[in-house]
Structures are given as structure tokens and as C-alpha cells.
C-alpha positions in Angstrom: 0.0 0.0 0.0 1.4 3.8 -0.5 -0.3 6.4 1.6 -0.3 8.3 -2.2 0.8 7.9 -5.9 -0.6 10.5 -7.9 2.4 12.6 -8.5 4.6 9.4 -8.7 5.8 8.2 -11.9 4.8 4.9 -13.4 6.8 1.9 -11.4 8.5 -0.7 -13.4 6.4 -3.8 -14.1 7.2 -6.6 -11.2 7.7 -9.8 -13.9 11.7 -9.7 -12.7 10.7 -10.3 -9.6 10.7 -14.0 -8.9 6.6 -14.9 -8.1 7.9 -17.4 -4.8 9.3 -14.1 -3.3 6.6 -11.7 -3.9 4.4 -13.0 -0.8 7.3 -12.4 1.5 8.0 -8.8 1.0 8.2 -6.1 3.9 8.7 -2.3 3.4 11.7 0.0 4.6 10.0 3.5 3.4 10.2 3.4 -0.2 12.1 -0.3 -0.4 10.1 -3.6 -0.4 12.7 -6.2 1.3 13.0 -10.1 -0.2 14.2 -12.3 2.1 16.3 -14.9 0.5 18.4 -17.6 2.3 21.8 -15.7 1.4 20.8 -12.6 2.0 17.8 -10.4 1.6 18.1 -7.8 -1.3 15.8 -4.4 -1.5 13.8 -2.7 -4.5 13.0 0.2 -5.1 10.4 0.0 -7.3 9.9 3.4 -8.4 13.2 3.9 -9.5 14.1 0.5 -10.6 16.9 0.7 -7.8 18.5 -2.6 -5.8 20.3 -2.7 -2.7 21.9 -6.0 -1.2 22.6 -7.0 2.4 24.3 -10.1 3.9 22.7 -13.1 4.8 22.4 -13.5 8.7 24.4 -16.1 8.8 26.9 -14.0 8.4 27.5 -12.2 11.4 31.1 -10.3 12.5 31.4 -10.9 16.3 32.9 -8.6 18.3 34.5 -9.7 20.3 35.7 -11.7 17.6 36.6 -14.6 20.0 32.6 -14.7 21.9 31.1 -17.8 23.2 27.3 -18.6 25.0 27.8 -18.4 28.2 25.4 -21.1 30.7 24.7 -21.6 34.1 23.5 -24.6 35.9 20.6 -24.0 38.3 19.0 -26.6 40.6 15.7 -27.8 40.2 13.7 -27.3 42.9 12.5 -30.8 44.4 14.7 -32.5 42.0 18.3 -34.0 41.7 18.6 -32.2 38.5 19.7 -29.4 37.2 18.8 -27.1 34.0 21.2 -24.5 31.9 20.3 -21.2 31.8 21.7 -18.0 29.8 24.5 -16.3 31.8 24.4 -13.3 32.7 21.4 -12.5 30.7 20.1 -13.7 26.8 22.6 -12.5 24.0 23.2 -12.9 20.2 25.2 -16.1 21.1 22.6 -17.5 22.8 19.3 -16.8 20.2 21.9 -17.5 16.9 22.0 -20.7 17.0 18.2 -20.9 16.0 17.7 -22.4 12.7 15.4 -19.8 11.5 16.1 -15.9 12.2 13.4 -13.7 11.8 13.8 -9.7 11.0 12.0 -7.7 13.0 13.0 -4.5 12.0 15.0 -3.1 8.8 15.5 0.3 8.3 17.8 1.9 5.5 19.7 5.0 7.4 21.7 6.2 4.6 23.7 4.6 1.8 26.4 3.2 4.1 24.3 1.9 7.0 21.2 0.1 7.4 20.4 -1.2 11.0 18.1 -4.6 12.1 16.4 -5.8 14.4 17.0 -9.5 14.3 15.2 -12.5 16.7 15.1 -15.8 17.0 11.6 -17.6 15.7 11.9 -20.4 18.8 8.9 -21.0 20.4 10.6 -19.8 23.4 11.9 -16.6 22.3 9.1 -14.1 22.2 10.3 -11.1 20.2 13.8 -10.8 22.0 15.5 -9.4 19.2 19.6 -7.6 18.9 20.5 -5.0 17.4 22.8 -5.6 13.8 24.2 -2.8 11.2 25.9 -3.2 8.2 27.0 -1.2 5.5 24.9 -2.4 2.1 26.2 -4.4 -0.4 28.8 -5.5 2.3 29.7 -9.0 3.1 28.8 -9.1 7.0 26.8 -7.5 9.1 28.1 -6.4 12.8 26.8 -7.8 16.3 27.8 -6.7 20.1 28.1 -10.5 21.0 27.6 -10.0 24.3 25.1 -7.1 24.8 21.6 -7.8 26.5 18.9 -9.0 23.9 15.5 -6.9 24.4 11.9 -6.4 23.4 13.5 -4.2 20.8 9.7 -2.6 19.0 11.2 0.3 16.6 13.8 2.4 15.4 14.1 5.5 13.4 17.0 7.4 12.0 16.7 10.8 13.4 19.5 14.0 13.2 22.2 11.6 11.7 21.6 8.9 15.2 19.6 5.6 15.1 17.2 5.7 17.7 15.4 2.6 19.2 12.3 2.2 21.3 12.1 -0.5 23.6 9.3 -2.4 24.6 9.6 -0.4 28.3 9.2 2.9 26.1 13.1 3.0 26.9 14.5 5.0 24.0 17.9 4.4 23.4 20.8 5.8 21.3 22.7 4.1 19.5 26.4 5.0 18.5 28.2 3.6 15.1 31.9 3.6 14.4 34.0 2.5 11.6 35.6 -0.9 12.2 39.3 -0.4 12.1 40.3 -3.0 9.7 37.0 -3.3 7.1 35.9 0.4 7.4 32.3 -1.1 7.8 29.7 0.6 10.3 29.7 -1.4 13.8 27.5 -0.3 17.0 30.4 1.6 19.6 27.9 2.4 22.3 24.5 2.2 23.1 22.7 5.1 25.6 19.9 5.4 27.2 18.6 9.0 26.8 14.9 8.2 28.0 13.5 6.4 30.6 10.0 4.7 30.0 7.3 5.1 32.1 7.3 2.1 34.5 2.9 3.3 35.7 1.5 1.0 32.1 0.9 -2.4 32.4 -1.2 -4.6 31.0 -4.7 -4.8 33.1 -6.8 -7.5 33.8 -10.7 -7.4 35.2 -11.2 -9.2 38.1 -13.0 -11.8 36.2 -10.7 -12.3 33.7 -12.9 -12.1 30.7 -10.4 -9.2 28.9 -6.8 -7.9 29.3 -4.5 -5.7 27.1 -2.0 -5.6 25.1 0.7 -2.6 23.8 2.8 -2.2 21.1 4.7 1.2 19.9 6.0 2.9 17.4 8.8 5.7 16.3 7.8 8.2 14.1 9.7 11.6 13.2 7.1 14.9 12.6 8.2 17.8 12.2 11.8 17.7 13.2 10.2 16.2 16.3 10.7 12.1 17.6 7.5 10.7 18.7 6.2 8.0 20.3 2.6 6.3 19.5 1.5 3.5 22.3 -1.2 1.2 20.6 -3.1 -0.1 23.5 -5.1 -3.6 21.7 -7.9 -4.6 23.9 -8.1 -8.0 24.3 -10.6 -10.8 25.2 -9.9 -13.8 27.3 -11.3 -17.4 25.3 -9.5 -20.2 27.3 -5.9 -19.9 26.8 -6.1 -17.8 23.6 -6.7 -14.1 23.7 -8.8 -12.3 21.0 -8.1 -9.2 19.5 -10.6 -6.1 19.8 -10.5 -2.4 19.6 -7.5 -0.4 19.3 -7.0 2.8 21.6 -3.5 5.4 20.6 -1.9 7.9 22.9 1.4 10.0 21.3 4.1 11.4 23.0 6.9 13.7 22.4 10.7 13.0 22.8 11.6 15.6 25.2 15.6 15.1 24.9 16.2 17.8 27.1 14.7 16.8 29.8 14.9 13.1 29.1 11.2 12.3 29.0 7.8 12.0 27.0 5.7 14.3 27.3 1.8 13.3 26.3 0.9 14.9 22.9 -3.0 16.0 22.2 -2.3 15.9 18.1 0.4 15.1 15.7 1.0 18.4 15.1 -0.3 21.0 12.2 -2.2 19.4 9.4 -0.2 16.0 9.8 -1.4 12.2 9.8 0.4 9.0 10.5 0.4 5.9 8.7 1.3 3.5 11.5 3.0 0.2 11.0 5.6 -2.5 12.1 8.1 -2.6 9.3 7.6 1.2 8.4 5.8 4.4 9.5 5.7 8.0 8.5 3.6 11.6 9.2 2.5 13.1 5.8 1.0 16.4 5.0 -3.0 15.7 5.4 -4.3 18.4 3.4 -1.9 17.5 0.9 -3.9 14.6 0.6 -7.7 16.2 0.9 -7.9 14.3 4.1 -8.5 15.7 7.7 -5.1 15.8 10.2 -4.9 14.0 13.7 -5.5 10.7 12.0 -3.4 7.8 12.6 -3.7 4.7 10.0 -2.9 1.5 11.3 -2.9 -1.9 10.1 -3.3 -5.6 11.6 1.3 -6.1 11.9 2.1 -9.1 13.5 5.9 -10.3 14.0 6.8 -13.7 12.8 8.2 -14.3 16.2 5.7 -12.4 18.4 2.2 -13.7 18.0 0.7 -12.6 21.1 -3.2 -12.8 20.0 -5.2 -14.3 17.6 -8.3 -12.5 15.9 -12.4 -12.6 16.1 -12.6 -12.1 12.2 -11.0 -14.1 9.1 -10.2 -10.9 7.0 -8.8 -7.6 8.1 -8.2 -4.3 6.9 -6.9 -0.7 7.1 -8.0 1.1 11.0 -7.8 4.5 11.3 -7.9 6.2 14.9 -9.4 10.3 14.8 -7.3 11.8 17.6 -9.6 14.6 17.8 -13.3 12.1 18.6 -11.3 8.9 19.7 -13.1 6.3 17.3 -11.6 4.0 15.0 -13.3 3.1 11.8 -12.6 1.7 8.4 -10.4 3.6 6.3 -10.5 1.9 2.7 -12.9 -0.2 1.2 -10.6 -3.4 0.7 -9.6 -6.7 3.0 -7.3 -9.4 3.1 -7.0 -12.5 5.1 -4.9 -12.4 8.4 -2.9 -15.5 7.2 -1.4 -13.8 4.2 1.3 -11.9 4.6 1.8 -9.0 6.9 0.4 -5.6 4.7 2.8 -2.9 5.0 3.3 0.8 4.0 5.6 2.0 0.7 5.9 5.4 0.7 7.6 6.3 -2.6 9.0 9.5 -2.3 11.1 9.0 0.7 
């Protein structure tokens, strides 16, 4: 989907692109991304334009020389023991999983682009680390033994890569040349603000609904938001069941190293909200009203928290101004296709 194409020129026709791959695509603003088990590769299909990363099974360590690291805790009752990740679950520990899933790509500039890379074990949730590279490079580059998190987005904002953790942590993350390649590695990674520890997922008394949150980073206006997505949730058994979406938006306040709760996106903007990409656009640009988020149904491969009341699903949009969500487009697709995702071709 493109949140617009009118002024956009005709994109190449997609018969070079190999049918088996088409249903796997993701978006990185105006890139669609095709996995492929050497690598993935990016198109730009507006300008006919390829970019190629490195597989993920080719990962520079640094320290070159890491190991996982285990621990062996007693079981209680028992005259046995378990292994468990020591100090705490890193890239050495989730790499080892047959099947890596990319959470997160984003194309910073023409010599970095930045992942967020998990394992799909059944075990892992959405525990994810932090890899860059430089395109067309033959490796990407991994702190071996940095702390894997509920990374949830990232955006390139004033020349850094910011990330927003599940806590709402948002974090800075330094890149340096390595000495001997030249190619982008991570040097340091900050915290500049601390989430807000008062959300938590509720639960009634009787147990018959809870919630669930996921959030985004979006740049407006020279200014680094936040958007919480609060999914309200209903309790069948063991599964829950999506319902109703509810948004707040927040405000990096860098200064004072906090959010600060925002009551619109700012001056004639609207948000089209999603995992692999997001971006604010000029509403009246677009004959539509501002203080409208768009949002769609994006589920990681490794982070299936809920399942859903209906079959098909579509396009959600959220009116800041009234609070109600309705139906944005008159089309629908089946959850179990792949994820729908935003291209935005004039990035």
C-alpha cells in the first residue's frame, strides 16, 4: 500500500521479480525487502533501484573470539539441574536458531542500514539484537555480548539511530567504523529516556479481557514521537482475541529526558502507523483531515501474542480529535497472508 501515488511516476512492471518471493516482502519507506536464504536484497520499485545485504548467517562478532555463556541451576524438588543464559540472553545465545526472523529493517543512509534480528523459537518471544551493516557488504556487525531486548522500533533521526524498547526505553545508539573493514559497527549504546514504569497490561477481576501494547517511532516535524497502541483484548481459554485499538502520542523531550503526552500530531499531519515502516505526511496534501493515525493488523513472525475474532482484516484509522476507529479503505485481506505494509515512494 502507498499512503499516495498521484504525483509518482509509473513503477517498473514486477515480472523480474521471482513470483515465490513476492508473498514475503516487507517495506523500509520506499524499499520492499525479499528475504532470501543468502541474504535479503531491496527494490526500489519506483526507481528500478537494488540494494543487497548479507545473509544472517553471516555475522562479524565482536569480540571476535565470543562464546554462550550457561549456568546450571538446581531444580527445585529434584536432583537435576537445567542450563540457563548467563548473565542474561545474547546474540550467542538466540543465533544458534535455525530460523532468524527480521523484525526490524531500516535503510539509514547509503552506508548503514540497521536490524532488528530475533530468533523464531517458540521460546523466544520477540527478544531481538541490534545488527548494522554497510549495504552491499559482506557481514553484518553484532555486540556478542550485549543484553537482547523487546527491541519494538527504530528510526533514523539527526544523523543517530534511535530505538524504542518495549519499556518505552528510547535508546541511542552509537556507530563507528571498524578499524580493519571500514564497515559501520555499534560503539555504544545510551539510554537517553526512561519509560514510564505506571503501564501495564490490566486484567478485570473476572478475567474475561486484558491488554495488550505495542509502539511505534515516528519523526514529525523535526520532532521524535512515540505512538502506544493499546489492543484490547478478550480472554477465550488460553487464547486471547483481538478487539478495539486505543492510541496515545508522546513527544521525545531530549532535554529533559522524558515523554511528554501529545494531544495531536502536530499541524495538518497524519500518521500511517505500521511494524516494518511508519511515516507523518502532510494531510491536506492529501484532501484528508489531520490527527489521524492509520494502522494496520502487523504481527511479527516471532511475536504472535493474540489471535483475531474475524478471518479478514483491513486498514484502521484512529481520529485523535473524537477517539473512534473506523474503516479507512474499502478493501480486505486474510490475516494469514502476509503482513500488509506501508511504501511510501517518495522517501
Amino acid at each position: 500500500m502507498a499512503a499516495a501515488r498521484a504525483t509518482q511516476s509509473q513503477p517498473p512492471s514486477w515480472a523480474d521479480i521471482p513470483q515465490d518471493l513476492a508473498v514475503q516482502t516487507a517495506a523500509c519507506g520506499r524499499w520492499l525487502v525479499f528475504p532470501l536464504d543468502d541474504g535479503c536484497f531491496l527494490v526500489d520499485p519506483f526507481a528500478g533501484a537494488t540494494v543487497t545485504l548479507p545473509a544472517l548467517s553471516r555475522v562479524r562478532l565482536r569480540p571476535p573470539n565470543a562464546v554462550a555463556r550457561y549456568v546450571k541451576v538446581a531444580v527445585a524438588g529434584q536432583d537435576a539441574h537445567v542450563d540457563m543464559f548467563y548473565p542474561h540472553t545474547t546474540w550467542m545465545h538466540i543465533r544458534s536458531s535455525e530460523k532468524m526472523a527480521i523484525n526490524k529493517l531500516l535503510l539509514c543512509s547509503p552506508n548503514l542500514a540497521a536490524a532488528f534480528v530475533g530468533s523464531t523459537l517458540a521460546n523466544a518471544g520477540r527478544t531481538s539484537q541490534i545488527l548494522v551493516c554497510q549495504p552491499g557488504a559482506s557481514s553484518w556487525s553484532v555486540r556478542a555480548y550485549d543484553k537482547c531486548r523487546l527491541f519494538e522500533d527504530m528510526a533514523f533521526y539527526q544523523g543517530k539511530l534511535c530505538v524504542l524498547a518495549d519499556d518505552e526505553n528510547l535508546l541511542v545508539v552509537d556507530i563507528s567504523q571498524d578499524p580493519g573493514t571500514g564497515d559501520p559497527q555499534i560503539s555504544r549504546i545510551g539510554k537517553v529516556i526512561k519509560g514510564n514504569p505506571s503501564w501495564y497490561p490490566t486484567q478485570i477481576p473476572d478475567g474475561v479481557t486484558t491488554d495488550k501494547k505495542k509502539v511505534y517511532l515516528v519523526e514529525s516535524r523535526g520532532a521524535l514521537m512515540m505512538v502506544r497502541r493499546k489492543i484490547c483484548c478478550r480472554v477465550a481459554g488460553k487464547t486471547l482475541v483481538a478487539g478495539q485499538s486505543e492510541f496515545e502520542v508522546f513527544t521525545a523531550d531530549l532535554e529533559h529526558s522524558r515523554w511528554v503526552n501529545a494531544t495531536t500530531l502536530g499541524d495538518d499531519q497524519m500518521v500511517f502507523l505500521g511494524r516494518p515502516c511508519s511515516r507523518v505526511v502532510p494531510a491536506s496534501q492529501y484532501g484528508m483531515p489531520a490527527d489521524q493515525i492509520f494502522f494496520l493488523d502487523d504481527v511479527l513472525e516471532n511475536g504472535k501474542e493474540y489471535a483475531y475474532e474475524e478471518e479478514i482484516t483491513s486498514v484502521g484509522v484512529y481520529d485523535m480529535r473524537g477517539g473512534e476507529v473506523t474503516s479507512a479503505v474499502p478493501m480486505a485481506w486474510k490475516h494469514e497472508m502476509s503482513p500488509a505494509t506501508w511504501l511510501f515512494p517518495w522517501d
